[in-house]
C-alpha positions in Angstrom: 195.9 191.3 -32.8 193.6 190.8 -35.1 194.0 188.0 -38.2 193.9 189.4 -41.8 190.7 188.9 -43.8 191.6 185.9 -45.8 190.0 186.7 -49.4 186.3 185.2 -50.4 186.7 182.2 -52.8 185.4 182.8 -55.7 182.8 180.5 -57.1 182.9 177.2 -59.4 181.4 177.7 -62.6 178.6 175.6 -61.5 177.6 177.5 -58.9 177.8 180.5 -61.1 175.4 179.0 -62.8 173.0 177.5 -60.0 173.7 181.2 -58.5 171.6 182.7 -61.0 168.9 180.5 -60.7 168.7 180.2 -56.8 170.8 182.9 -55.7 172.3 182.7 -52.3 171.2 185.1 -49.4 174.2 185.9 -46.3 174.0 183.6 -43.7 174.6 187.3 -41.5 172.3 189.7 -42.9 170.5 188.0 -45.5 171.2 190.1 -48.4 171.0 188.2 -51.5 173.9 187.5 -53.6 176.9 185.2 -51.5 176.4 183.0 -48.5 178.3 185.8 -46.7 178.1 189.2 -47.9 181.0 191.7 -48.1 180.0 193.6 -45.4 179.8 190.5 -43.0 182.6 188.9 -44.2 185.0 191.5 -42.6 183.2 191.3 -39.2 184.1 187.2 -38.8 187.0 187.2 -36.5 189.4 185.1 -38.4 191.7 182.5 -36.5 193.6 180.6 -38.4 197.0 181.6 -36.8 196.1 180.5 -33.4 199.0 178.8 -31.1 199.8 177.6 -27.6 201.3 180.5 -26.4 203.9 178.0 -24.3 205.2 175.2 -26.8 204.1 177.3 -30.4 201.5 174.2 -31.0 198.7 174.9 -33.4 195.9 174.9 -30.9 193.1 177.0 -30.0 193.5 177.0 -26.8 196.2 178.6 -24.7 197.9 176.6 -22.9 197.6 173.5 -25.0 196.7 170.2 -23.2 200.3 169.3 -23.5 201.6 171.5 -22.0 199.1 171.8 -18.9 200.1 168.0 -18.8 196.4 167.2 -19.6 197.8 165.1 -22.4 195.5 164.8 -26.0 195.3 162.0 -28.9 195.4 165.1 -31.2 198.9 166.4 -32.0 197.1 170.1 -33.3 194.0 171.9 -33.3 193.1 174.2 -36.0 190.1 176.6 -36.6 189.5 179.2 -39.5 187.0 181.8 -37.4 185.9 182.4 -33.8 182.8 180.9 -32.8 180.8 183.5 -33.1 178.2 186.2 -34.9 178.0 185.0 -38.8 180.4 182.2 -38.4 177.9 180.9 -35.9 175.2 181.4 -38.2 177.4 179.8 -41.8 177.9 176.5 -39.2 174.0 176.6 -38.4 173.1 177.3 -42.1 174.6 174.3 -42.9 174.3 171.6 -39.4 170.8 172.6 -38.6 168.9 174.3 -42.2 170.6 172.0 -44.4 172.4 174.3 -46.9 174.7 171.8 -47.8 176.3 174.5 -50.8 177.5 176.6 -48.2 179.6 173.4 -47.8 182.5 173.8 -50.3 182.8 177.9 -48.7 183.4 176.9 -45.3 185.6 173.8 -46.6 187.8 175.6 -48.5 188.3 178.4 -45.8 189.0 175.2 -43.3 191.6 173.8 -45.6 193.7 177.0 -45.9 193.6 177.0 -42.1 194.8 173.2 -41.9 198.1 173.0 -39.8 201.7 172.2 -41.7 201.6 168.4 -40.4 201.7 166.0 -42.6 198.6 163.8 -43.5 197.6 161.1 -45.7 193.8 160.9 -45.1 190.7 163.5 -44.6 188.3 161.9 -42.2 185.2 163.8 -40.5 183.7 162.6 -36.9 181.0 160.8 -37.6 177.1 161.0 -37.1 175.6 158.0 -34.9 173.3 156.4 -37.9 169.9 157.1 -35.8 171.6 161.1 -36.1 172.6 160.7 -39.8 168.6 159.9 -40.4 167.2 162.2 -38.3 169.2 165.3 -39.7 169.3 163.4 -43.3 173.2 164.2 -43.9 175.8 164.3 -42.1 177.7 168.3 -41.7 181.3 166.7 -41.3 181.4 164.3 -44.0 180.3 167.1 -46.3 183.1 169.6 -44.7 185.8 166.8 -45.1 184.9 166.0 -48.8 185.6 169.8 -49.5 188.5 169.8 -47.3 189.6 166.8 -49.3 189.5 168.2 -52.8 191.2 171.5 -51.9 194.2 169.6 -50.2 194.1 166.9 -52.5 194.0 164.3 -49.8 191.6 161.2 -50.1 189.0 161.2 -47.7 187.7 158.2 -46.2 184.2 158.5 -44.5 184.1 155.6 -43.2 187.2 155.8 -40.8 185.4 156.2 -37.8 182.2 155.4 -37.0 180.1 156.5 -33.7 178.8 153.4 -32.1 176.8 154.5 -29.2 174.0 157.1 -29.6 175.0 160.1 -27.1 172.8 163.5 -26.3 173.3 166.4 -28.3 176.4 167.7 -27.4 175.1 171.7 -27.3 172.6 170.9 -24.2 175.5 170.1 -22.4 178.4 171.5 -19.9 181.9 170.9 -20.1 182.2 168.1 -17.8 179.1 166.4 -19.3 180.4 166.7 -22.6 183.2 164.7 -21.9 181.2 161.8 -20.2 178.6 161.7 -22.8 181.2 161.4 -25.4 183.7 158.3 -23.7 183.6 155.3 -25.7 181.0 156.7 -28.4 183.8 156.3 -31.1 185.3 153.3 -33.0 187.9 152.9 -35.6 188.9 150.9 -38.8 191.7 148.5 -38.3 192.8 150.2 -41.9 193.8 153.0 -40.8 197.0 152.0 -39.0 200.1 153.9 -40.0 198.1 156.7 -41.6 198.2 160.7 -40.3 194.5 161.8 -40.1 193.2 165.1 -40.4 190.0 164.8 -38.1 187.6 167.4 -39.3 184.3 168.8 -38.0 182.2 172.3 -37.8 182.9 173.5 -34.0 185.5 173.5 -31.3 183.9 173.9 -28.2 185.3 172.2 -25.0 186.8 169.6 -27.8 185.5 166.6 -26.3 184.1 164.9 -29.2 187.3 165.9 -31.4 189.3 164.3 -28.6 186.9 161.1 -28.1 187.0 160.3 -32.5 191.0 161.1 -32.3 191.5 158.6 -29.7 189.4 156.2 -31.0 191.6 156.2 -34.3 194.6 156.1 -32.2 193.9 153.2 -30.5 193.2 151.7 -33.8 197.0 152.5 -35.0 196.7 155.9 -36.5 200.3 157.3 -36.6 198.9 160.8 -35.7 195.7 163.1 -35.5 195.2 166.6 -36.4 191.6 168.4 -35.8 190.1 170.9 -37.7 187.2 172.5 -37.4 185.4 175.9 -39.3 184.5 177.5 -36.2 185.9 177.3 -32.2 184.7 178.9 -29.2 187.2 180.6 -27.8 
């Protein structure tokens, strides 16, 4: 069945006002006036209530690791649209073109999707530094501070940090994913005790999500929780 069509958030003055100067074009159809247009808009396919249809986990896949005994760092998984057709393009807008406004959108649709466990810090996955200056910014960390604000949950940047450099992740299968991912990922001692909500823009096979939550695990994080804008499902 399908999720309702959550509604569009409506804009901060500022952007009101930068609006009218530089006015936004959709991400779908490029018709000027939002980052997604009205029209597009009700053809995402929202997500945000999906479960393990076994144990009633938020997840967005069915079964959950759990319960196919796979085991995960992460105690939930939660996504606000399907991978696909303008929520493909809003996460490429923003990871590849750098249109780091469309930022607080897809952040504030991420935190109304955010599971009910409880957390005490916003952290993204981070970008290897030799990324970080290629791209010039870093996707997650701009998500998490908009998550951040709309949950009114510090966020702390620094809580990971990638310290091996590892092949884009999108030129690779499933089983390569995982592999390129294992032991990318270290954590600050700090962070022991604390419930993380792990953020970044896609879900795919989950194997970075899984490599950063374990990495903050192992560091004495009480518990992880992903979230992501978009997951392939």
């Amino acid at each position: 069945m399908r999720e309702p069509v959550p509604p569009y958030p409506p804009p901060t003055l500022v952007e009101r006002g930068l609006d009218l100067i530089f006015p936004p074009a959709c991400v779908g159809c490029r018709k000027i006036g939002r980052w997604i247009c009205s029209r597009c808009w009700q053809q995402i396919d929202w997500v945000e209530e999906l479960k393990c249809g076994t144990c009633g986990r938020p997840w967005v896949r069915n079964p959950c690791p759990q319960c196919t005994r796979q085991g995960s760092a992460l105690v939930a998984v939660a996504a606000a649209a399907a991978f696909d057709g303008t929520a493909r393009e809003a996460v490429h807008a923003l990871k590849y073109e750098g249109r780091h406004a469309i930022g607080r959108l897809l952040g504030t649709l991420m935190a109304r999707a955010t599971p009910a466990e409880e957390v005490t810090v916003v952290a993204p996955v981070p970008l290897h530094p030799r990324r970080r200056h290629e791209r010039g910014y870093d996707q997650a960390a701009i998500l998490a501070r908009w998550v951040g604000r709309s949950l009114d949950v510090p966020v702390e940047t620094a809580a990971a940090r990638r310290i091996r450099y590892t092949k884009q992740q999108a030129s690779l299968d499933g089983e390569q994913r995982a592999r390129n991912v294992v032991g990318a990922f270290a954590a600050e001692e700090w962070i022991e005790g604390e419930r993380i909500l792990l953020v970044d823009d896609v879900y795919t096979t989950g194997a970075t999500l899984e490599a950063c939550a374990s990495a903050l695990r192992c560091a004495g994080a009480t518990s992880v929780t992903g979230l992501v804008f978009a997951a392939a499902l």
